[in-house]
KOLGU-4560 file (N, C-alpha, C; in nm, 3 decimals, padded with zeros to 5 digits):
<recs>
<n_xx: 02.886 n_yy: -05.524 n_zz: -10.804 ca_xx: 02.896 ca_yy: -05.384 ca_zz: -10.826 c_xx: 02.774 c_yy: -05.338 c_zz: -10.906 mol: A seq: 1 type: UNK>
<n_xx: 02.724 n_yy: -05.238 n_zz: -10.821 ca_xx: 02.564 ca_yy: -05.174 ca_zz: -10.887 c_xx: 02.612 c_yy: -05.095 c_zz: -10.993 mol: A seq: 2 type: UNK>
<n_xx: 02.560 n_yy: -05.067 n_zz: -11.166 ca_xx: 02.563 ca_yy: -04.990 ca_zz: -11.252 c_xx: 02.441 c_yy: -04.873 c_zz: -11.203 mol: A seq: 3 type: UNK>
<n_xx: 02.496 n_yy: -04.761 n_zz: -11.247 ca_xx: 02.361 ca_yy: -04.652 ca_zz: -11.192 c_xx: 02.386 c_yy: -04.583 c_zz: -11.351 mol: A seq: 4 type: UNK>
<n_xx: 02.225 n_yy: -04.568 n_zz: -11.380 ca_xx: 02.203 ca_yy: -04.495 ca_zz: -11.511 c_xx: 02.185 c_yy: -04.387 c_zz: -11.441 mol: A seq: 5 type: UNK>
<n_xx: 02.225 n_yy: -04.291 n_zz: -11.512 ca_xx: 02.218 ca_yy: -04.108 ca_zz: -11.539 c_xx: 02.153 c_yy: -04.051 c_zz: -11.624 mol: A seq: 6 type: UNK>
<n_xx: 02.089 n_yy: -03.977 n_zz: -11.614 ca_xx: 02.029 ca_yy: -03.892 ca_zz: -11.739 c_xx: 02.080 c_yy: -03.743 c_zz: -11.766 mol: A seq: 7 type: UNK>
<n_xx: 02.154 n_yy: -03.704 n_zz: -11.847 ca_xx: 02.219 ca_yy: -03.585 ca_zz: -11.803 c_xx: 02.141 c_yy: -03.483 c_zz: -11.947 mol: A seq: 8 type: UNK>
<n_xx: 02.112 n_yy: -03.364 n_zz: -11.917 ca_xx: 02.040 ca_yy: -03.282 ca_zz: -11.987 c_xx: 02.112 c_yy: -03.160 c_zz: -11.988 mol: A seq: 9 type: UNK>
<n_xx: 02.146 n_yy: -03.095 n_zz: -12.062 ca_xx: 02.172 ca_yy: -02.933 ca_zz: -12.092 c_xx: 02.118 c_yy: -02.867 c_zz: -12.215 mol: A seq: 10 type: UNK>
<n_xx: 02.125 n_yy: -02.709 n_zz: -12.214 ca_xx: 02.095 ca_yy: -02.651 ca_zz: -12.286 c_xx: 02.184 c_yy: -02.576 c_zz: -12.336 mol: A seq: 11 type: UNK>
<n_xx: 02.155 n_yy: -02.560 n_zz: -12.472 ca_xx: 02.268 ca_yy: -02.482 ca_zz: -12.560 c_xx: 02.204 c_yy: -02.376 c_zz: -12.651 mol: A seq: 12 type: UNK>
<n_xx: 02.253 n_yy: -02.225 n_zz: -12.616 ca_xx: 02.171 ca_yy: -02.140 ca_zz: -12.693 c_xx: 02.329 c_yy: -02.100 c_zz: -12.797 mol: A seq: 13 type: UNK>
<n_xx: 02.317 n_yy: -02.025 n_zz: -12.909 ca_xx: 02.407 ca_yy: -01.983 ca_zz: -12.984 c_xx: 02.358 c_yy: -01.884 c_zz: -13.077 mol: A seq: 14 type: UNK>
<n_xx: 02.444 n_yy: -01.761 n_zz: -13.089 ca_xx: 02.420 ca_yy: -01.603 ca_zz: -13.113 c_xx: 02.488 c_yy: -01.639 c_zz: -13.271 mol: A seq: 15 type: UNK>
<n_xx: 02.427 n_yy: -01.664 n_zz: -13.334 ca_xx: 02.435 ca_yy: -01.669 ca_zz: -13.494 c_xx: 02.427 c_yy: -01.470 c_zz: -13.551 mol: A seq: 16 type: UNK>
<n_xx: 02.409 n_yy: -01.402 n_zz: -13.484 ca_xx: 02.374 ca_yy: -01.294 ca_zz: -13.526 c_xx: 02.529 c_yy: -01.208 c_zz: -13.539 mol: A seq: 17 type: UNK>
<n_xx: 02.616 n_yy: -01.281 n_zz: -13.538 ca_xx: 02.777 ca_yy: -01.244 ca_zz: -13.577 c_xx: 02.836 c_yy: -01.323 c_zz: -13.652 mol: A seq: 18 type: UNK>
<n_xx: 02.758 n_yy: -01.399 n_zz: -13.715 ca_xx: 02.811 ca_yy: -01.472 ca_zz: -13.880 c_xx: 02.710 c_yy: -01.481 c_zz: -13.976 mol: A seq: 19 type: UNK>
<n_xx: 02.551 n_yy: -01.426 n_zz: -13.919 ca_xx: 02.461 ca_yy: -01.309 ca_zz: -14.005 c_xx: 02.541 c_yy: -01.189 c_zz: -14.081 mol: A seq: 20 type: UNK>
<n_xx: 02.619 n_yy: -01.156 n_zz: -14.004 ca_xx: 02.631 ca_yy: -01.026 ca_zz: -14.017 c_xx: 02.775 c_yy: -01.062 c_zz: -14.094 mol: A seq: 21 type: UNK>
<n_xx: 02.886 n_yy: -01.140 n_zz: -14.074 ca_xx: 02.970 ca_yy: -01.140 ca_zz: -14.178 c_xx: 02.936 c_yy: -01.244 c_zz: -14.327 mol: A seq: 22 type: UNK>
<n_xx: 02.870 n_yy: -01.283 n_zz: -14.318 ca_xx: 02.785 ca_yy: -01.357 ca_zz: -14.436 c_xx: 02.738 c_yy: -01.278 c_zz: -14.494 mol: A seq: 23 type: UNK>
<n_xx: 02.637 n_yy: -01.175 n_zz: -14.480 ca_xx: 02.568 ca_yy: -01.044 ca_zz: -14.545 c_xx: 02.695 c_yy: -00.947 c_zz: -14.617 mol: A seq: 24 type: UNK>
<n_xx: 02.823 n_yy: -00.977 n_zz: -14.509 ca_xx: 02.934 ca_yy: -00.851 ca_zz: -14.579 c_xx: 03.013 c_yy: -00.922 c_zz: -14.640 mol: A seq: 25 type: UNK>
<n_xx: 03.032 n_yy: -01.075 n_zz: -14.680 ca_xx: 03.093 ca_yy: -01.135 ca_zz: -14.760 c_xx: 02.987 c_yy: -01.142 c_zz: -14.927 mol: A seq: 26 type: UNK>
<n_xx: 02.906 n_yy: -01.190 n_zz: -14.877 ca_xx: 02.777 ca_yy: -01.159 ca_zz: -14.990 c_xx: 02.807 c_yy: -01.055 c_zz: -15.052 mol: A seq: 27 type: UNK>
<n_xx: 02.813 n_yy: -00.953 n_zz: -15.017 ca_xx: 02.779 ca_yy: -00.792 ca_zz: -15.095 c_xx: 02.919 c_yy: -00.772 c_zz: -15.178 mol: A seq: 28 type: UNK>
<n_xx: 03.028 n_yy: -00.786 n_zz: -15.071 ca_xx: 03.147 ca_yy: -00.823 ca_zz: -15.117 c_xx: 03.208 c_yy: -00.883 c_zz: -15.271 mol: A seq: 29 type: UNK>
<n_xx: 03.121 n_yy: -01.070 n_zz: -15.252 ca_xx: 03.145 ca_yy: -01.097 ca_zz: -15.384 c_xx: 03.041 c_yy: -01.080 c_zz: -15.539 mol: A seq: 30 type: UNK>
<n_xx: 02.945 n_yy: -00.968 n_zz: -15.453 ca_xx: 02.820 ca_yy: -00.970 ca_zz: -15.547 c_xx: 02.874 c_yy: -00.849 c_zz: -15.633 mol: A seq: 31 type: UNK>
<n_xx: 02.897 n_yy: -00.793 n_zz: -15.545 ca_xx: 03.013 ca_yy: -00.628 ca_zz: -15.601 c_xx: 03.132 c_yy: -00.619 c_zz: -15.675 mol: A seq: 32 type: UNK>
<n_xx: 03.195 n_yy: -00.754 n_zz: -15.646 ca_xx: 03.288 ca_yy: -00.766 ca_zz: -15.739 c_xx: 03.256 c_yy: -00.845 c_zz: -15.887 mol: A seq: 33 type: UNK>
<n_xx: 03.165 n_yy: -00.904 n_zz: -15.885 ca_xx: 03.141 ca_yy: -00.972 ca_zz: -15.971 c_xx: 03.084 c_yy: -00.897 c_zz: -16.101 mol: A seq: 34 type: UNK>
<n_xx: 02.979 n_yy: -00.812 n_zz: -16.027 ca_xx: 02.922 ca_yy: -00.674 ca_zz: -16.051 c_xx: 03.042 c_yy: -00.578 c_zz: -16.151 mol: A seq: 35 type: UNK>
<n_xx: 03.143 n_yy: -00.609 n_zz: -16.093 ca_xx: 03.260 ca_yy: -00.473 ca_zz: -16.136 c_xx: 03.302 c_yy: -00.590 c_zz: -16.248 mol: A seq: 36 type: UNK>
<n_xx: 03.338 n_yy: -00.680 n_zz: -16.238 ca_xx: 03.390 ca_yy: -00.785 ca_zz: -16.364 c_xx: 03.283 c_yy: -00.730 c_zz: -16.445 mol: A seq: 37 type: UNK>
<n_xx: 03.233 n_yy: -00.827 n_zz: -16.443 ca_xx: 03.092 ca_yy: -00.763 ca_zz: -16.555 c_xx: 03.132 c_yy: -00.640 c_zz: -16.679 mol: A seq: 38 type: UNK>
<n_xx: 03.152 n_yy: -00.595 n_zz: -16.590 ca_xx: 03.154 ca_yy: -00.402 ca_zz: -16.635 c_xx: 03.285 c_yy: -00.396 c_zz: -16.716 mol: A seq: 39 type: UNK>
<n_xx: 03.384 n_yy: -00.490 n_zz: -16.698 ca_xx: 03.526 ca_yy: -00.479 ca_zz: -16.767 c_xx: 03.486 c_yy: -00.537 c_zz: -16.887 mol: A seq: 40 type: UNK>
<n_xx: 03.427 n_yy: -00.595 n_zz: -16.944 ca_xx: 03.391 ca_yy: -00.644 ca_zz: -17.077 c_xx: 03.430 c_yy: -00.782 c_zz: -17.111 mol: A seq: 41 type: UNK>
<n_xx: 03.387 n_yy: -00.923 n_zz: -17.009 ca_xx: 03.486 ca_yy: -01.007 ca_zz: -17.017 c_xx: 03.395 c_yy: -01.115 c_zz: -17.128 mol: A seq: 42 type: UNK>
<n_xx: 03.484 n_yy: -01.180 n_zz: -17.176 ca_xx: 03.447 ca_yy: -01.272 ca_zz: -17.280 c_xx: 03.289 c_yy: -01.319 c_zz: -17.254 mol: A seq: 43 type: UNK>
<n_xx: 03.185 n_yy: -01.378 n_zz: -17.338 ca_xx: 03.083 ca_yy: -01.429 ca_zz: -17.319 c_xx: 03.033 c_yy: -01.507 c_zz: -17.268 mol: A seq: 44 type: UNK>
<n_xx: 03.142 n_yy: -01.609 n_zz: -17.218 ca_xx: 03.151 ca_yy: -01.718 ca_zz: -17.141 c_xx: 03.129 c_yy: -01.678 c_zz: -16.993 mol: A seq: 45 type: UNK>
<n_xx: 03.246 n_yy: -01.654 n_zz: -16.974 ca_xx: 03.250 ca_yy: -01.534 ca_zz: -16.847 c_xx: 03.130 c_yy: -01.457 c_zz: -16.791 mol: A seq: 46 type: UNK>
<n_xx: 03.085 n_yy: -01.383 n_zz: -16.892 ca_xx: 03.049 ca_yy: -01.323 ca_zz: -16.849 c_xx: 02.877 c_yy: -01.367 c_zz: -16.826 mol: A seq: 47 type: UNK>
<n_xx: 02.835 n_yy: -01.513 n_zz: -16.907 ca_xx: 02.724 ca_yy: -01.591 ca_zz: -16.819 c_xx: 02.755 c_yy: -01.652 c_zz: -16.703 mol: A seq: 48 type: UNK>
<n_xx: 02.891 n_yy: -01.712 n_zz: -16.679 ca_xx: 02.922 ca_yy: -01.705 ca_zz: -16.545 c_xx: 02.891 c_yy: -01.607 c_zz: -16.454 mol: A seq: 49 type: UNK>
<n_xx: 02.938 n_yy: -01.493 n_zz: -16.455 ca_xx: 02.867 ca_yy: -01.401 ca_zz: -16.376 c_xx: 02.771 c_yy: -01.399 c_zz: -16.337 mol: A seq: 50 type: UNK>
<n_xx: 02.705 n_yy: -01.419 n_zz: -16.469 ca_xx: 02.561 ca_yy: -01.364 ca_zz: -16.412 c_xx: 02.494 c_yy: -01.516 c_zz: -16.387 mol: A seq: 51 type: UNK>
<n_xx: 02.538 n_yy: -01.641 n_zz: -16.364 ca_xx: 02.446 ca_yy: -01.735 ca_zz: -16.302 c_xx: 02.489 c_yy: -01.724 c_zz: -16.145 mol: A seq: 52 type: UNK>
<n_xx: 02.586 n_yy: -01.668 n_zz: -16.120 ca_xx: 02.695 ca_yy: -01.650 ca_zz: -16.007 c_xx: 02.570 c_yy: -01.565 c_zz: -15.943 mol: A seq: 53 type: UNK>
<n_xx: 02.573 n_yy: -01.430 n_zz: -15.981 ca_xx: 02.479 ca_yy: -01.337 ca_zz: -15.960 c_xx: 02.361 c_yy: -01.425 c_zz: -15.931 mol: A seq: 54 type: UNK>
<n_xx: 02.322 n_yy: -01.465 n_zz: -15.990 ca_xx: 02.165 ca_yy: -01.501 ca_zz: -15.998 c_xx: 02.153 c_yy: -01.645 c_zz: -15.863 mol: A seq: 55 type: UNK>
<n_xx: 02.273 n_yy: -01.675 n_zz: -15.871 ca_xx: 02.236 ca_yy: -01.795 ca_zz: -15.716 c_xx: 02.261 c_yy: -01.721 c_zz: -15.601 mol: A seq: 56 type: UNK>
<n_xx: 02.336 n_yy: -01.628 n_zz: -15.564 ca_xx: 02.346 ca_yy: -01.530 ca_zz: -15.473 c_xx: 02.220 c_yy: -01.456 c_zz: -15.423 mol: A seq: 57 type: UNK>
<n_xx: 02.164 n_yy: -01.435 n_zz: -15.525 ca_xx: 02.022 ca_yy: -01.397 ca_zz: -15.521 c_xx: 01.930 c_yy: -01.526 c_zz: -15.431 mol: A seq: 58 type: UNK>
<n_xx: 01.903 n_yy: -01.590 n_zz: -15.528 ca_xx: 01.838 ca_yy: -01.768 ca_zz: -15.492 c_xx: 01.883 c_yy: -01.779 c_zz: -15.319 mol: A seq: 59 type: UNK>
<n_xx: 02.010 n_yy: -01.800 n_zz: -15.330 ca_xx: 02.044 ca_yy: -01.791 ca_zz: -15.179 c_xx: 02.018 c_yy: -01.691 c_zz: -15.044 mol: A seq: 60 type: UNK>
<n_xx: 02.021 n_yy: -01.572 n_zz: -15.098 ca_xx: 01.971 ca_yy: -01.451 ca_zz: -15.039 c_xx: 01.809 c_yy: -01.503 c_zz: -14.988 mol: A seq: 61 type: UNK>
<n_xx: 01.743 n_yy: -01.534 n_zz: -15.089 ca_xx: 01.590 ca_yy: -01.511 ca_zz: -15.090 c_xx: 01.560 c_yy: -01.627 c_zz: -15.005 mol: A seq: 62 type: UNK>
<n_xx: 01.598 n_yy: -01.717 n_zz: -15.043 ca_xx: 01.613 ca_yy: -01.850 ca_zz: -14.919 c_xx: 01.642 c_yy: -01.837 c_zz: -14.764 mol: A seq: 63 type: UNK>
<n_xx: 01.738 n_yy: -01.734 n_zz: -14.771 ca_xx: 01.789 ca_yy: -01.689 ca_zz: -14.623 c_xx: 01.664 c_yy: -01.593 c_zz: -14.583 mol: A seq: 64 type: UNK>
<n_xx: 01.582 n_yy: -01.549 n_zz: -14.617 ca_xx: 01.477 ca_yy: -01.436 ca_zz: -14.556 c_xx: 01.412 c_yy: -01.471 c_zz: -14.539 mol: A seq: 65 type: UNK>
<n_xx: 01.333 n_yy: -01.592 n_zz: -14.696 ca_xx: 01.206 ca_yy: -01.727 ca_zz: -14.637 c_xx: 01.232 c_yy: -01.770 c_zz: -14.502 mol: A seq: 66 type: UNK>
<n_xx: 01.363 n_yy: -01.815 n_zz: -14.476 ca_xx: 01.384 ca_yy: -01.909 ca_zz: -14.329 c_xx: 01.369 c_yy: -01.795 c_zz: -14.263 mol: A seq: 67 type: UNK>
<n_xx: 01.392 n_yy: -01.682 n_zz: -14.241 ca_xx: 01.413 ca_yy: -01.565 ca_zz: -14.134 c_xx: 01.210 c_yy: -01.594 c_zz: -14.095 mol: A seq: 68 type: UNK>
<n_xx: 01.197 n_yy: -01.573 n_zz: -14.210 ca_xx: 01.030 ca_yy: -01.496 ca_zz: -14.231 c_xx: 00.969 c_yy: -01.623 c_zz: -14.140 mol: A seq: 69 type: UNK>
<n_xx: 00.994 n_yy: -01.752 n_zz: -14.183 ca_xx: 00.955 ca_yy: -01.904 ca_zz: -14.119 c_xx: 01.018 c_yy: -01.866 c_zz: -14.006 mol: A seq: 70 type: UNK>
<n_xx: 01.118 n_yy: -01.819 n_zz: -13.937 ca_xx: 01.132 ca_yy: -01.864 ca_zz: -13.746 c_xx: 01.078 c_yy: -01.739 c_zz: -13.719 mol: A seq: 71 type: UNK>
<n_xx: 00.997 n_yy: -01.645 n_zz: -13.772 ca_xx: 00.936 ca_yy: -01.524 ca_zz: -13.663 c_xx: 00.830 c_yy: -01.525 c_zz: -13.743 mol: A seq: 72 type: UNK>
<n_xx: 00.778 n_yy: -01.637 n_zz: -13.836 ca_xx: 00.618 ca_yy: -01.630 ca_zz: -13.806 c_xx: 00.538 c_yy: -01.672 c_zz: -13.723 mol: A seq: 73 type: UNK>
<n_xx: 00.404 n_yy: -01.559 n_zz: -13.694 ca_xx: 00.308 ca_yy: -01.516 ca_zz: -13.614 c_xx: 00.189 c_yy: -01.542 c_zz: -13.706 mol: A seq: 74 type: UNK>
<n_xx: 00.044 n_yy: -01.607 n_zz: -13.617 ca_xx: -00.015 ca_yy: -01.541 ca_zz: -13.715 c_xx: -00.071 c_yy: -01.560 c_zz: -13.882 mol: A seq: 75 type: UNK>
<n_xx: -00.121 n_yy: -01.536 n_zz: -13.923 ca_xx: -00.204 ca_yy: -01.605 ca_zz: -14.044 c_xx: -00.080 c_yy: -01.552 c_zz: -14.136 mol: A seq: 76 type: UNK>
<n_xx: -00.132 n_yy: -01.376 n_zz: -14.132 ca_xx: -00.038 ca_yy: -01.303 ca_zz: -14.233 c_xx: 00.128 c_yy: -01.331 c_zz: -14.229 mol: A seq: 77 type: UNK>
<n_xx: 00.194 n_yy: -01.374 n_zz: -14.115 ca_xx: 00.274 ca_yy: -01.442 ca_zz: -14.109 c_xx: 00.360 c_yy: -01.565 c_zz: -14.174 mol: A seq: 78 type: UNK>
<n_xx: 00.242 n_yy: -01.618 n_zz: -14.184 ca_xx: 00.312 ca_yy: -01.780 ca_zz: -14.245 c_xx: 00.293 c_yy: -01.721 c_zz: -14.342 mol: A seq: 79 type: UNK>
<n_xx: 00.165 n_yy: -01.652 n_zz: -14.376 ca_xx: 00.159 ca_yy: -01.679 ca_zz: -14.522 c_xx: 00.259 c_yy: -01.628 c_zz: -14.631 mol: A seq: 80 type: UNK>
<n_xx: 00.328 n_yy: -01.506 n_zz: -14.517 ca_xx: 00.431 ca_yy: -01.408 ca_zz: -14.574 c_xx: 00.610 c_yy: -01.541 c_zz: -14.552 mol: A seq: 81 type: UNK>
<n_xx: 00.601 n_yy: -01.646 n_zz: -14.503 ca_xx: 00.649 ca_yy: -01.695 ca_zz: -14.505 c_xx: 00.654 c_yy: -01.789 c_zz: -14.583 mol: A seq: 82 type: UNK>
<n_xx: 00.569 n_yy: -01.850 n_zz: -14.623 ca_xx: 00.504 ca_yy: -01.925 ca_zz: -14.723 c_xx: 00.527 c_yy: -01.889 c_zz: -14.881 mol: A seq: 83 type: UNK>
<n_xx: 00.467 n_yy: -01.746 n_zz: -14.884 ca_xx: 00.496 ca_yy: -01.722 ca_zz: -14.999 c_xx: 00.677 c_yy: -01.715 c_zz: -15.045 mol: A seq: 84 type: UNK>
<n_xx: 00.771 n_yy: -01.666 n_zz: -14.926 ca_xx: 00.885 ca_yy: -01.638 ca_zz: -14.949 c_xx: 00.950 c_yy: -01.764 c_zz: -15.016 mol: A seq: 85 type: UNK>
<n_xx: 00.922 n_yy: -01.901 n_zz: -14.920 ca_xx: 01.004 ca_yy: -02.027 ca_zz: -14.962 c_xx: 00.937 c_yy: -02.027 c_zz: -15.077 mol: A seq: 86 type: UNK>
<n_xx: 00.843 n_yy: -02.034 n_zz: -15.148 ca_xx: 00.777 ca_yy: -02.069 ca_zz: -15.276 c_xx: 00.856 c_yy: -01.955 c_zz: -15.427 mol: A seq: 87 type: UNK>
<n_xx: 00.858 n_yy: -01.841 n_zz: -15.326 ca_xx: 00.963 ca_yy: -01.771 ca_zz: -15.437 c_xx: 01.075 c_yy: -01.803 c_zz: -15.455 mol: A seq: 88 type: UNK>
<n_xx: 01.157 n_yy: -01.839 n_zz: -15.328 ca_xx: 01.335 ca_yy: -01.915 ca_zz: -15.343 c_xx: 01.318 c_yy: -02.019 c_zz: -15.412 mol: A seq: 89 type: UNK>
<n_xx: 01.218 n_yy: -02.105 n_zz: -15.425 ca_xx: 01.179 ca_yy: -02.245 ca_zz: -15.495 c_xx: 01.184 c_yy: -02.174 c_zz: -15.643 mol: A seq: 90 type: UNK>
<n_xx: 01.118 n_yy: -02.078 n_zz: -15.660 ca_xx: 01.116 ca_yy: -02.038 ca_zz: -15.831 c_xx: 01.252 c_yy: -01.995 c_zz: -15.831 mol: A seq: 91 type: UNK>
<n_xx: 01.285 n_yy: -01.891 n_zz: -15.789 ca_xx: 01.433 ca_yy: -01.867 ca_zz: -15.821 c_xx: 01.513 c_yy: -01.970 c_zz: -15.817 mol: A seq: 92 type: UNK>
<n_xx: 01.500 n_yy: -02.029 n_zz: -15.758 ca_xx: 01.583 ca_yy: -02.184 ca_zz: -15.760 c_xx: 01.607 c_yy: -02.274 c_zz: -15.877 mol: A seq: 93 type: UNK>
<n_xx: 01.479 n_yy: -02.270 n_zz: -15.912 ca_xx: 01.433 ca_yy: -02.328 ca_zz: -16.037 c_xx: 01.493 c_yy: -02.272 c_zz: -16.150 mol: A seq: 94 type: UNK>
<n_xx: 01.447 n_yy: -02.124 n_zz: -16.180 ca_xx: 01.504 ca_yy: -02.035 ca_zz: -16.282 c_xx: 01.642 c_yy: -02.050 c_zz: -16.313 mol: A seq: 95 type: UNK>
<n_xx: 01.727 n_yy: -02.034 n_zz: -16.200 ca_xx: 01.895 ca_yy: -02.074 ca_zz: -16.165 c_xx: 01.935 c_yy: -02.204 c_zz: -16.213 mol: A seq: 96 type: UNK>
<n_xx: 01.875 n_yy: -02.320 n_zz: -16.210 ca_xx: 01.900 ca_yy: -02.448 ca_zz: -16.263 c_xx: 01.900 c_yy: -02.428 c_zz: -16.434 mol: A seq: 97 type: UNK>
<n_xx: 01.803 n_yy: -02.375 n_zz: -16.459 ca_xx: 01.763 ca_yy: -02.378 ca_zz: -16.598 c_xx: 01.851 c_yy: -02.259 c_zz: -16.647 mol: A seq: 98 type: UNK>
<n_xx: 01.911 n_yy: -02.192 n_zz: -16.610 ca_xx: 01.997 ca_yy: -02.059 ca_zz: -16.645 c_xx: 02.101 c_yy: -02.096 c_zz: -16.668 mol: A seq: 99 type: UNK>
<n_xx: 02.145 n_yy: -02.261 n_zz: -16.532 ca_xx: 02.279 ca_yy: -02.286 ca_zz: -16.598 c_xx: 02.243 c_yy: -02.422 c_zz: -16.701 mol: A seq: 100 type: UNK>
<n_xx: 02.162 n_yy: -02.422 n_zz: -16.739 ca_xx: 02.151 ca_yy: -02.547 ca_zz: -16.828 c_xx: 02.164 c_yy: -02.534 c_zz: -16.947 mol: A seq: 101 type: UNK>
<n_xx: 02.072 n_yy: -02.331 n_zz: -16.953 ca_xx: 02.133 ca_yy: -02.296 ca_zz: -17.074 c_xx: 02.250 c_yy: -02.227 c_zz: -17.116 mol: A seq: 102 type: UNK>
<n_xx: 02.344 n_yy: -02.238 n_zz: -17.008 ca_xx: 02.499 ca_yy: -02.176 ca_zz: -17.023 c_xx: 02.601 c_yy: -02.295 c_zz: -17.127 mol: A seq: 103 type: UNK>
<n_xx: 02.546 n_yy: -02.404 n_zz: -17.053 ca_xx: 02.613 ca_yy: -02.522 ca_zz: -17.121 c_xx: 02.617 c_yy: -02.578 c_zz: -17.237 mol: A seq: 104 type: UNK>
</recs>
């Protein structure tokens, strides 16, 4: 009995642009509420929680636009506008580590 190899190939595209879009309204969501805590006057503890909370939301945000900026760069001014973006999520990144280092 002859074995016969196959090579089987497909393609798979996928529309991410409908969990863009509830990611962006969950984001705002818990950035807004966190936002409104804040504002109630909550203990000191708390309320650096918040704001490292805040501040990785951010980090994360800015990370998500670097990558946007990286799959539709063109072009010199392109990367470079891409380039510069990941290098800013890298600082914010950074800043955020050290924000909660000094919470602790």
């Amino acid at each position: 009995m002859a074995v016969q190899d196959e090579t089987v190939s497909f393609s798979l595209e996928v529309n991410v642009e409908k969990a863009y879009e509830e990611i962006r309204k969950l984001q705002t969501v818990l950035y807004r509420t966190l936002s409104l805590m804040s504002r109630l006057g909550m203990p000191e503890d708390v309320e650096k929680g918040i704001a490292l909370a805040q501040r990785l939301i951010a980090t994360i945000n800015a990370l998500r636009l670097a990558i946007i900026a990286l799959q539709t760069a063109s072009g010199p001014i392109g990367w470079a506008l891409a380039l510069v973006g990941l290098a800013g999520a890298g600082a914010s990144y950074v800043d955020t580590i050290e924000m909660g280092m000094r919470t602790h």
